[in-house]
Steps between C-alpha positions, in 0.01 A plus 500: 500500500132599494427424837817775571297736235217470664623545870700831343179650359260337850812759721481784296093541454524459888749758517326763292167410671640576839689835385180567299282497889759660710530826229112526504488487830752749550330737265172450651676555870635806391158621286351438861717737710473799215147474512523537886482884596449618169378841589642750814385811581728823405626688773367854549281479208171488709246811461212608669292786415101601554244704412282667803208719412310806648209686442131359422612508143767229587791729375802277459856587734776242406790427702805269568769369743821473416614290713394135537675212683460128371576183697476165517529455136595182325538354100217324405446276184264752374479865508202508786643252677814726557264769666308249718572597841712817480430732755494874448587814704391834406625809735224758468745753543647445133166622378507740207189655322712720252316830660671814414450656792636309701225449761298243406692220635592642851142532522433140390742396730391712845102488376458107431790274541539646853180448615548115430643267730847373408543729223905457421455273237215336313530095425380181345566147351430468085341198493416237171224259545512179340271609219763803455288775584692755703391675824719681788478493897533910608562561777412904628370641826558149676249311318612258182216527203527270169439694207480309172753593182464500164780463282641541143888385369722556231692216417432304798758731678379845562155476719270814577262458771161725610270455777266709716496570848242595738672683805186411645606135508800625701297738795655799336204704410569742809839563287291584143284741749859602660605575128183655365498756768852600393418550208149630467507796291712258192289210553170691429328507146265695350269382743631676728491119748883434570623108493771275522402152385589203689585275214843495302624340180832300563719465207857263505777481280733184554788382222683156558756299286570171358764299684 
């Protein structure tokens, strides 16, 4: 009778122990795949906006384009992960400077962008390196420049990104001169010297979600 007491109790610790390992691993399978993807980009949430400047005093004209196209985008397990690799598409034609007249971005247009060589749409890659600083491959007037971003987020989801570039990294200085001549009676100071700078402050807005 103990021997059949014994045998009863050997069965169901064996039992329990083997339930026990398939639950855990079934919990830790399934911990596994929600961790996979945890963050995806939102659609149409993507902003892009700059600051160009003009003058010797450096007087500040800010900008946008409302329209920007975003491929290639996958989840990642983290929230930079999810923006590794996406490829942008910015037609310069959704420009908007907020200019109540009405003629500054015509001018824009016809004055700089038109002078450049493939000037439909401006494009890149966001890239992440492994030590998760953030840069991005442009791509305007036919040559592709890296410019280096810095970021900041709010809970881990919504990202804003600034950078500078140097059209003179992309041959377009003949455009700034194209655009300075345009406008050469508003881009002169009290100086009385007219200029359009070459460099311009990038700024990104990009939101994602939890999966």
């Amino acid at each position: 009778m103990k021997v059949k007491n014994f045998s009863l109790i050997t069965f169901g610790f064996i039992l329990i122990t083997t339930l026990s390992c398939t639950n855990s691993s079934k919990n830790t399978e399934e911990k596994s795949t929600e961790s996979e993807g945890a963050y995806s980009l939102v659609n149409d949430s993507t902003k892009v906006s700059f600051t160009a400047y003009k003058t010797t005093g450096k007087v500040p004209v800010a900008g946008e384009f409302t329209k920007i196209n975003i491929s290639n985008t996958s989840a990642g397990e983290t929230s930079l992960d999810a923006m590794n690799g996406a490829q942008f598409s910015i037609p310069v034609s959704s420009l908007f400077t907020n200019d109540p007249t009405g003629t500054r971005d015509p001018k824009i247009l016809a004055s700089f962008f038109e002078v450049l060589n493939n000037t439909a749409l401006i494009s890149g890659v966001f890239k992440v390196a492994d030590d998760k600083t953030c840069s991005a491959d442009v791509t305007l007037n036919g040559n592709t420049v890296n410019i280096p971003l810095a970021y900041t987020s709010e809970n881990d989801t919504r990202f804003s990104f600034d950078g500078v570039m140097n059209l003179e990294d992309w041959d377009a200085l003949d455009a700034v001169a194209s655009l300075n001549k345009a406008c050469e009676a508003l881009h002169t100071g009290m100086d009385g010297v007219s200029k359009t700078w070459s460099e311009v402050a990038v700024h990104g807005e990009v939101l994602l979600m939890k999966n």
